[in-house]
ROTORLUM-422275 format. One record per residue (C-alpha): y, z, x. Coordinates in steps of 0.001 Angstrom, whole numbers, padded with zeros to 6 digits, always signed. Last residue first. Layout:
% residues N
YZX
...
END
This chain:
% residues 502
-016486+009461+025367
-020652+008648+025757
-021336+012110+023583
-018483+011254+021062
-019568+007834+021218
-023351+008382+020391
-021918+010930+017632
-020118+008887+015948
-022730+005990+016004
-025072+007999+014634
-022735+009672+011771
-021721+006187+010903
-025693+005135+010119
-027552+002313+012409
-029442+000262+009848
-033017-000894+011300
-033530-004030+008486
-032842-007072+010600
-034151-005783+013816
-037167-004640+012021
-037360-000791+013298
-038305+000312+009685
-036909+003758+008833
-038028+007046+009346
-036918+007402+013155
-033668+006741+011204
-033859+010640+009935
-032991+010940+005906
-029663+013586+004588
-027350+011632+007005
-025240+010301+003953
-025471+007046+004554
-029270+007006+005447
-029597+008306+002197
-028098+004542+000760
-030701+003284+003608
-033427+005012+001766
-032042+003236-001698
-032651-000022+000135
-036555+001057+000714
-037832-002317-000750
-035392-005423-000579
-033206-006636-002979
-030438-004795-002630
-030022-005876+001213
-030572-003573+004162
-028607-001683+006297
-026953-003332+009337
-024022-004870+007511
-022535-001433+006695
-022107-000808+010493
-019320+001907+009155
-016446+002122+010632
-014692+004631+009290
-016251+005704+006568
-013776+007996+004558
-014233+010265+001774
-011163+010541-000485
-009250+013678-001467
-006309+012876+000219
-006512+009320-001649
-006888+010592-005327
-003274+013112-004374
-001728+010057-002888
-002578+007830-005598
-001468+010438-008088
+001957+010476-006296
+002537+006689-006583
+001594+006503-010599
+004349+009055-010970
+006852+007201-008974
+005594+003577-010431
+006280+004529-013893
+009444+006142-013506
+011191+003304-011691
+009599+000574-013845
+010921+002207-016911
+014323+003126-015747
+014501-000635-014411
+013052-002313-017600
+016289-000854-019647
+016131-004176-022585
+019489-005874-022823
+022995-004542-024667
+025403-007344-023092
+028931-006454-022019
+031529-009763-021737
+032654-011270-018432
+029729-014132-018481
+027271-011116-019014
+027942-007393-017842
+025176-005459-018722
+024329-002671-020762
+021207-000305-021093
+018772+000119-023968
+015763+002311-023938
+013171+000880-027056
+012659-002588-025428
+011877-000860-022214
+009560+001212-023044
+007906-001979-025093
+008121-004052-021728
+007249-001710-019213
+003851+000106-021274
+002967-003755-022145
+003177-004632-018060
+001028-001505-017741
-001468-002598-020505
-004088-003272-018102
-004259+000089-016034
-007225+000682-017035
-008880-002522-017079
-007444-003028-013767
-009140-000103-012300
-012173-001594-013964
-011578-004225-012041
-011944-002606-008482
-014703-000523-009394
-016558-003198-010543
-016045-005307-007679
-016093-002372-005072
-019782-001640-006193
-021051-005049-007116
-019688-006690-004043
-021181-004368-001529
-024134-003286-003306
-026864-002736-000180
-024375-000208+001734
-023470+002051-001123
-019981+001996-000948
-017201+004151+001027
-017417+001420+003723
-016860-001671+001729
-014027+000393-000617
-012194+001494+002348
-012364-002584+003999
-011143-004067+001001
-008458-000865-000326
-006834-001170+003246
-004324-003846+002284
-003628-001998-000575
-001833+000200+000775
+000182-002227+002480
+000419-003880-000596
+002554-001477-002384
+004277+000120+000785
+005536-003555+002173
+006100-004838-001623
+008661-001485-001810
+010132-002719+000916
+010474-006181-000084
+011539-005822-003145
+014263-003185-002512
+015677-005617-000146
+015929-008228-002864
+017535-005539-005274
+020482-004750-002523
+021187-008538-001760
+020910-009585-005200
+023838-007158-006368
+022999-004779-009109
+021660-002019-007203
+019584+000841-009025
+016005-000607-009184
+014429-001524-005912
+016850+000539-003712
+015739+003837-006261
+012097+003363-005343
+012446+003045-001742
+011356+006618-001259
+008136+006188-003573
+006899+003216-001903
+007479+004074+001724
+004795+007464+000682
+002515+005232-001286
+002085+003230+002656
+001966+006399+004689
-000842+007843+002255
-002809+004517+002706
-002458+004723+006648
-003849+008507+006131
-006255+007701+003951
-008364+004434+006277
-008090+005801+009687
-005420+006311+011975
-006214+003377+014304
-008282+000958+012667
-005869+001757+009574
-002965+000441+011384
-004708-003390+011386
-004659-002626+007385
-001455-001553+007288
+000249-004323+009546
-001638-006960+007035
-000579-005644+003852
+002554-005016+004813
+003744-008059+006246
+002182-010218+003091
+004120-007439+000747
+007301-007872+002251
+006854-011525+001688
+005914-010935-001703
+008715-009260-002092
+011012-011653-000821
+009475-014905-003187
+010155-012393-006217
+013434-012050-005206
+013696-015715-004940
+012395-016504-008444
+014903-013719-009619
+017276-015817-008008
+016271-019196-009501
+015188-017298-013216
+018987-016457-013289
+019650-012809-012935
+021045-010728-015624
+020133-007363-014533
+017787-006196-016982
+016909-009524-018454
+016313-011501-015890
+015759-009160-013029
+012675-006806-015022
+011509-010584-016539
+010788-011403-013084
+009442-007637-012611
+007057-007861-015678
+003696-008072-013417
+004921-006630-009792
+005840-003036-009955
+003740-001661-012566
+000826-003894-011564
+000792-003092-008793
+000679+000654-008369
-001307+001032-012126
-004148-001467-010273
-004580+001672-007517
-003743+004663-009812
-006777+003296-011676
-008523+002046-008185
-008781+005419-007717
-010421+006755-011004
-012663+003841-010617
-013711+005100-007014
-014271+008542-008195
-016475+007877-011023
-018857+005321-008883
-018845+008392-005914
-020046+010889-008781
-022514+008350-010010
-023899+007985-006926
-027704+009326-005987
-028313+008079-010467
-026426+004553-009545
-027996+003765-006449
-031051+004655-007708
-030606+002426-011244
-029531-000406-008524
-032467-000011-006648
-034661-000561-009657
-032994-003667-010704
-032923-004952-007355
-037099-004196-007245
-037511-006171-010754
-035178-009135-009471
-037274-009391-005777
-041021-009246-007695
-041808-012496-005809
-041583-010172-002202
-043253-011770+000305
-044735-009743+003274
-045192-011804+006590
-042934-009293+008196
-041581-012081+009907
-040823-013935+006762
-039273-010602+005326
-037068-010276+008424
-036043-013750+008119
-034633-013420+004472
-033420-010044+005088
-030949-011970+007932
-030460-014698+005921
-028831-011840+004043
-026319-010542+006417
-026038-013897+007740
-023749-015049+004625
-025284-018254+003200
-024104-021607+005352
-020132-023194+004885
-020179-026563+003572
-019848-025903-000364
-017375-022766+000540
-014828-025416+000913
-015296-027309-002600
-015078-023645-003862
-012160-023855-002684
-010704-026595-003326
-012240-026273-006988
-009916-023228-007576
-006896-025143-005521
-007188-027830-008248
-007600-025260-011030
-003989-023760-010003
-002434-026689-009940
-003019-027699-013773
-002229-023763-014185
+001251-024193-012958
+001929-027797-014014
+002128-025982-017928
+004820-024209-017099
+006872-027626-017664
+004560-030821-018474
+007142-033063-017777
+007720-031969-014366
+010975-031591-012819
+011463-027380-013508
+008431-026571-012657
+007582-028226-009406
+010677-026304-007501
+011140-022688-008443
+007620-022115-010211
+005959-023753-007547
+007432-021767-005086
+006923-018524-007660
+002815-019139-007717
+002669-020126-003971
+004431-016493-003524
+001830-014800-006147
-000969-017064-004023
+000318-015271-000479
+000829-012044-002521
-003339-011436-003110
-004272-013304-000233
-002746-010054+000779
-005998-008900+000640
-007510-010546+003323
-004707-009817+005889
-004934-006330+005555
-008891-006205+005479
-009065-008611+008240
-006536-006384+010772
-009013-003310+009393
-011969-005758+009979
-011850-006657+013311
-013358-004024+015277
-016431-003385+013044
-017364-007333+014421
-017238-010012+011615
-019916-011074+009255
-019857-008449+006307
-015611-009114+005838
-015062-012122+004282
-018505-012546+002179
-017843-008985+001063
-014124-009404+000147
-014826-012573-001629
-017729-011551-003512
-015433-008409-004824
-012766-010207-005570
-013898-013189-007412
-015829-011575-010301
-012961-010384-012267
-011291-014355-012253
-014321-015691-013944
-014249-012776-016976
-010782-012610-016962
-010047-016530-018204
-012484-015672-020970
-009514-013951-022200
-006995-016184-020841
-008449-018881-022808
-008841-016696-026263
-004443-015705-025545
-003704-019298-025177
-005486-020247-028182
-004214-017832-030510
-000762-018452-028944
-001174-022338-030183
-001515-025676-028427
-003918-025045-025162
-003713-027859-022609
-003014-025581-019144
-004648-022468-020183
-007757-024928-020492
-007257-026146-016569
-007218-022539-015763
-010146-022003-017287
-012141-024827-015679
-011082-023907-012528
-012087-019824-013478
-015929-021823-013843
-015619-023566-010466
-014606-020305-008859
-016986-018219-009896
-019890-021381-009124
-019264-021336-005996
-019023-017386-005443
-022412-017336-007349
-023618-019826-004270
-022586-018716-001655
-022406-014574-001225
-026272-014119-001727
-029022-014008-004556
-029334-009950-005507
-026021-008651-004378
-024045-011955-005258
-025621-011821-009244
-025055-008488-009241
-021351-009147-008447
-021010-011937-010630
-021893-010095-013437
-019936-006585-012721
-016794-008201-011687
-016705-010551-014709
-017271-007676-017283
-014300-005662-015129
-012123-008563-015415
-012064-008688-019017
-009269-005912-019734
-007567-007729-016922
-006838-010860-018509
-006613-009414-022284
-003598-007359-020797
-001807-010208-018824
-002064-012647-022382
-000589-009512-024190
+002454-010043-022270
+003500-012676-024405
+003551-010075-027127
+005885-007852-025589
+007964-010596-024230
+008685-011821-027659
+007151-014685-029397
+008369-018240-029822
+004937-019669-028962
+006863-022586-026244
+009976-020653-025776
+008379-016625-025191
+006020-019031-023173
+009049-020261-020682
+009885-016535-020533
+006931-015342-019384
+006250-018018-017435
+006327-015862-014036
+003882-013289-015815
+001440-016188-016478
+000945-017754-013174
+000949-015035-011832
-002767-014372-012427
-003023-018085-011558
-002196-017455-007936
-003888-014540-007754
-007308-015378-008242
-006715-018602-005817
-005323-016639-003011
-008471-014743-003208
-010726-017505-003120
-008545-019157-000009
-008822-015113+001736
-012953-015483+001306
-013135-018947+002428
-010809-018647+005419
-013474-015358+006079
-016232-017487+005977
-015207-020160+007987
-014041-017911+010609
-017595-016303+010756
-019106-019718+010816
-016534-020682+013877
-017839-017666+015506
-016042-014545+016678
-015629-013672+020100
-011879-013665+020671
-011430-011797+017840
-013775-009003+018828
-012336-009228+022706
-008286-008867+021136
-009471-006019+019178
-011089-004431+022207
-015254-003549+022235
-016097+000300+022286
-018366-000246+019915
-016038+001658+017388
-012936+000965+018855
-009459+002658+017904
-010997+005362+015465
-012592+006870+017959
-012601+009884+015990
-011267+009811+012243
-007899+010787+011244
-008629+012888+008091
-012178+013649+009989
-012384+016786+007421
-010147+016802+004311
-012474+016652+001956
-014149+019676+002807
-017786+020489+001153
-018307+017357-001261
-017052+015267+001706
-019247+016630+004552
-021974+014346+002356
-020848+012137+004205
-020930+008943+001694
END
């Protein structure tokens, strides 16, 4: 992290040559990307897609489990909290295990173990049951983000990873919209009711980590591996030195670590507050059928796949805070649109544009969080952060549904008035004051715009906590190695080359 930050957070706020950090075109950087580094961002976005999808999974049965347990919302909802409260464990494994042995083969076996999960969620009997599953449930699905953002993003050009970013994490509302097409069409003429959900959902977890099966190691660290067999110096003590390097990283940035949980808080809070109880939100508060609040649901998400991936190709452009900023700022003014109307028209626009700010600020969050972290802990870092956010902010769909059990409003039902559950007044003033302390955590963010993060070295390699210095321009690069797989080339370099070259 600059450490210009800790002086003046608001210097670079749009960040110089923001359009082209090698000077290479967007259009040139896609054109020259590999088939391997398609491959392995496919894989990353189909791992993604797969998190979500069962995620969802729960909050659009909500009312088909209030049926099957005959328990209220309130408590069905406790499923979503246990989920995320375990995340964070998951995130933190699986991450270390990715930083230290590679993107393939823990993200293999990540997904293969949330399959097995989802195919237990699927079969279980009792609530006791359901709710242990989607406990353990948590742990698998935490760890999926963060080695599917780094495996996605580490191999392609500086250029291309704002569009990639975007489009990467709305993964995110492509397996939520999967999620509510099944719901809409497979559900209802199955046998096996909400239960088909999760049976699909640990097919397309094994799909994909079927897929990454065939796909080669992430260069980044075949590239360590080679420049260690050049060196002719091998490491055997490669656990005890990541172990060290990760109590450096965490003593240099404890401060950062603080700061990125505290903004993936108001991050998780963002989404979760408008996405997790808002079927329920249209069926009970305004009377919907569960087809048309299906729908809705189906035109958010496609709000929030637009958003997502126009905000995070923005972001090359005007920098990583000020696109997020612009994002919080569409979500906050179409606020009353998404919960006001009573008409499907009205509350179906409202969706979508308030999807488009939601996920459009979070279509940055993969490619901000890559660059503001220590360069050699990529998916532990973010990971963690990420899903601790969500342990945070896990009771959100809990806060919606018992605030909205205790405030009343009335509806007009088959031509008689119904007293139902206010969810729109909650929802409303949840997500307005969870949108202004994003924007208030994101002014004050540091930014990395285009960071060569792949150049540094890998956690397990000696003299990775020099690169972390690197980072912050306190250590000279003459200093470092000149290994072509270990010479990292630091933002403030590059700035300045192309400031001096512009």
């Amino acid at each position: 992290m600059d450490s210009s930050f800790y002086r003046n957070p608001f210097v670079g706020f749009i960040p110089r040559r923001e359009k082209s950090v090698d000077g290479q075109t967007l259009w040139a950087a896609l054109c020259s990307l590999s088939w391997v580094q398609w491959g392995h961002f496919w894989c990353g976005w189909l791992a993604w897609i797969c998190d979500s999808y069962d995620f969802f999974s729960v909050s659009l049965s909500v009312t088909n489990l209030e049926k099957q347990f005959s328990k209220p919302a309130n408590s069905i909802t406790t499923a979503i909290t246990l989920t995320l409260l375990f995340r964070s464990l998951g995130a933190f494994i699986f991450g270390a295990l990715s930083d230290r042995y590679g993107r393939k083969w823990p993200l293999i076996a990540n997904l293969l173990l949330a399959a097995a999960f989802e195919l237990g969620s699927g079969f279980v009997q009792t609530f006791p049951q359901f709710l242990a599953v989607r406990s353990l449930f948590g742990v698998a699905m935490g760890g999926i983000w963060g080695l599917a953002s780094s495996t996605a993003l580490e191999n392609l050009p500086v250029e291309v990873r704002g569009l990639a970013s975007g489009f990467l994490q709305e993964g995110y509302a492509v397996g939520y919209l999967i999620a509510a097409v099944v719901n809409l069409w497979l559900v209802p003429e199955t046998t096996s009711s909400w239960r088909s959900l999760f049976f699909l959902g640990a097919g397309l977890s094994t799909f994909s980590a079927f897929t990454r099966l065939f796909l080669p190691e992430s260069e980044y660290f075949e590239r360590a591996k080679a420049a260690e067999l050049a060196s002719g110096r091998i490491n055997t003590n490669k656990t005890r030195i990541f172990l060290r390097e990760t109590g450096q990283m965490l003593k240099r940035h404890w401060m950062l670590c603080c700061y990125a949980i505290v903004l993936m808080s108001g991050f998780n809070f963002l989404s979760h507050g408008s996405q997790d109880l808002y079927p329920t939100y249209l069926t009970t508060t305004k009377g919907f059928s569960e087809h048309d609040a299906t729908v809705a649901t189906i035109i958010g998400n496609l709000g929030a796949i637009a958003g997502g991936t126009i905000a995070g190709w923005l972001s090359q452009y005007i920098g990583r805070r000020l696109t997020v900023i612009l994002c919080v700022v569409i979500v906050g003014a179409f606020i009353p649109l998404w919960i006001l109307p009573n008409g499907f028209s009205a509350l179906s626009a409202g969706a979508f544009c308030v999807q488009f700010g939601v996920q459009g600020a979070w279509g940055v969050i993969p490619i901000f969080l890559a660059e503001m972290s220590p360069p050699a802990f990529r998916a532990t870092f973010p990971g963690t952060a990420y899903q601790i956010g969500n342990m945070v902010s896990s009771a959100s769909a809990q806060i919606e549904a018992t605030g909205g059990d205790n405030i009343k409003t009335t509806i007009i039902s088959n031509g008689q008035p119904k007293v139902v559950a206010n969810y729109a007044t909650v929802q409303g003033i949840l997500v307005g004051v969870v949108a202004g302390f994003v924007i208030l955590c994101t002014i004050v963010a540091p930014e990395n715009h285009g960071s060569h993060f792949e150049k540094y070295k890998a956690a397990f390699e000696e003299g990775a906590g020099r690169d972390e210095e690197m980072l912050e321009g306190d250590v000279d690069p003459g200093d470092i190695s000149e290994s072509p797989a270990s010479r990292p080339v630091s933002v403030k370099e590059v700035n300045e080359k192309e400031f001096d070259a512009a």
